[in-house]
C-alpha positions as CSV (number, residue, x, y, z in Angstrom):
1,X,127.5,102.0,66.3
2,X,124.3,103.1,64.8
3,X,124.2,106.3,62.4
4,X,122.4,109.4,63.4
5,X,119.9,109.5,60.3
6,X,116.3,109.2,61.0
7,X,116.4,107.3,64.2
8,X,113.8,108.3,67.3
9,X,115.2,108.5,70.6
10,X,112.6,107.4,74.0
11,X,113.3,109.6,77.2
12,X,114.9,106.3,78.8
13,X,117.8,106.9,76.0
14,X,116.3,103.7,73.6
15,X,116.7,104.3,69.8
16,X,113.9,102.8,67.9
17,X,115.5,102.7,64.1
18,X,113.9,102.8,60.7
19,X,113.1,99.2,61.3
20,X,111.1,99.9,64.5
21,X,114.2,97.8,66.4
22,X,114.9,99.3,69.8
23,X,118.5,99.3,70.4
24,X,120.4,100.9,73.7
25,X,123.4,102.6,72.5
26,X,127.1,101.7,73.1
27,X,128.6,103.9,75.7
28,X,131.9,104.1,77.3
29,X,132.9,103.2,80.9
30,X,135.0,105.4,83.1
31,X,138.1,103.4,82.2
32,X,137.5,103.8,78.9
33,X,136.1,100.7,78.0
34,X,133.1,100.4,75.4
35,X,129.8,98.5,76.7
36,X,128.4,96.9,73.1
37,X,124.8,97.9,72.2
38,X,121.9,96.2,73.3
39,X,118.9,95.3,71.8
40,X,115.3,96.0,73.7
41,X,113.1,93.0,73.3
42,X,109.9,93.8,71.4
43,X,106.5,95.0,73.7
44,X,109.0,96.2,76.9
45,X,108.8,99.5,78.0
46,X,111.2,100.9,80.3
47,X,110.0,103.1,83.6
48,X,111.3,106.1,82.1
49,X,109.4,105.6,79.4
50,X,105.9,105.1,81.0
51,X,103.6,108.4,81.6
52,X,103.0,109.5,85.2
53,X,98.9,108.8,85.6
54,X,97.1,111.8,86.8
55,X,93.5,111.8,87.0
56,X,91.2,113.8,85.2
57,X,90.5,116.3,88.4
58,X,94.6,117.0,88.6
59,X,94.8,117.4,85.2
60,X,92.0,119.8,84.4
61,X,93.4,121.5,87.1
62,X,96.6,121.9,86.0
63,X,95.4,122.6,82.6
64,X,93.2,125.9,84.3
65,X,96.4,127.0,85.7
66,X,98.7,126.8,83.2
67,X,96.0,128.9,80.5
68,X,95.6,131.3,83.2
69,X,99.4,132.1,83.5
70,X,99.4,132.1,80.1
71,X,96.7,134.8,80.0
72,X,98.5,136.7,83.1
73,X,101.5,137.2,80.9
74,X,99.8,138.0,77.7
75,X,98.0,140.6,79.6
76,X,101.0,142.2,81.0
77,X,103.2,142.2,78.1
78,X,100.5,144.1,76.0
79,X,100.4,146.5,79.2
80,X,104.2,147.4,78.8
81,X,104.8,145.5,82.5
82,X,107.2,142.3,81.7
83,X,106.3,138.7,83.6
84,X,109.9,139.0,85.3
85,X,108.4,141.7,87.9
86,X,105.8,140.0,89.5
């Protein structure tokens, strides 16, 4: 198994190691068994690991909305009313 120093860990579960080799863990099976690592071949990237596209209109849009929550609770906390009542 790999040791846990300096290793980088991709949201499909891939750990690329100091060497930039992208290895899937060993885990263990129900029955106990262990399933040996893997290696990822160089260049493929899993689905987990690919970003969902949005376009720009979506994204600025969610961008707008997000700020002006942010400002909403900024507001209210410097008001003395907390973000849980509204």
């Amino acid at each position: 198994m790999l040791s846990d120093k300096n290793k980088n860990i991709t949201p499909a579960g891939i750990i690329v190691t100091e060497t930039n080799n992208r290895i899937i863990p060993a885990t263990r099976r129900p029955d106990g068994s262990l399933r040996k690592e893997r290696r990822v071949r160089p260049g493929f990237i899993p689905q987990e690991d690919i970003a969902i596209y949005k376009n720009r209109f979506v994204a600025k849009k969610e961008h707008t909305e997000h700020n002006k929550r942010n400002e909403n609770n900024e507001n209210n906390e410097n008001n003395g009313i907390s973000s849980q009542n509204n």
